[in-house]
C-alpha positions as CSV (number, residue, x, y, z in Angstrom):
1,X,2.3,13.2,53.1
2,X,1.2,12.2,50.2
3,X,-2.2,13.9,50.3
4,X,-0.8,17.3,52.1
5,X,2.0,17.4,49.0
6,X,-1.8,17.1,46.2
7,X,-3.2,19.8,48.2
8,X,-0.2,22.5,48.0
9,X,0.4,21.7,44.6
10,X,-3.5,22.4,43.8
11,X,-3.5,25.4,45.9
12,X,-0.4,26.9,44.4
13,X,-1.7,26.2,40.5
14,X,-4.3,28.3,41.8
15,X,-3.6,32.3,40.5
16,X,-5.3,33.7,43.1
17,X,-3.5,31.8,45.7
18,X,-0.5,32.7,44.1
19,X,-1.3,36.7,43.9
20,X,-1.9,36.7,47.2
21,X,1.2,34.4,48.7
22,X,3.0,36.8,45.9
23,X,1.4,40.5,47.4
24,X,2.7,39.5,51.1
25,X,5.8,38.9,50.3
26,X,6.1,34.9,49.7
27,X,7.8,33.3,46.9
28,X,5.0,30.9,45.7
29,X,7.4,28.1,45.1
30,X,7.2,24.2,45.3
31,X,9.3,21.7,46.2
32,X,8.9,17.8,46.8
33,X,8.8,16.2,50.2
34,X,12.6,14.7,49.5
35,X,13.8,17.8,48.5
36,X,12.1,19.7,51.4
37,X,13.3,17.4,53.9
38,X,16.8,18.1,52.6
39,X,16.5,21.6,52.4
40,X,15.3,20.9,56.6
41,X,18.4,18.8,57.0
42,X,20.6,21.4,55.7
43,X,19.4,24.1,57.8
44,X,19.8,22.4,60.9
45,X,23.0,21.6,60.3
46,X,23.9,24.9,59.4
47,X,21.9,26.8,62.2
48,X,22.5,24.0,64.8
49,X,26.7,24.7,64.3
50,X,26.0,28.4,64.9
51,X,23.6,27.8,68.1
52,X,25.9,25.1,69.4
53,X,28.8,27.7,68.8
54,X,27.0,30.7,70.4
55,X,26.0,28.3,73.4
């Protein structure tokens, strides 16, 4: 995980990189592994209620 998280911070200190992510619509953005996995945690628990509710 370690190496994966190196390689997106390199790629996204990279302008060009960034231009591009920026021109298609992505928000260039970086976040660490813990915080990511929360952010995963959160959205399954949110989208999981309203899948569960929608059967």
């Amino acid at each position: 995980m370690a190496k994966l998280a190196a390689a997106l911070d390199d790629a996204l200190n990279d302008p060009a990189v960034r231009e591009q992510l920026a021109s298609s619509g992505a928000d260039p953005s970086r976040m660490s592994p813990a915080d990511f996995r929360a952010l995963i945690a959160s959205e399954l628990e949110i989208y999981g209620a309203i899948v569960a509710e929608m059967n």
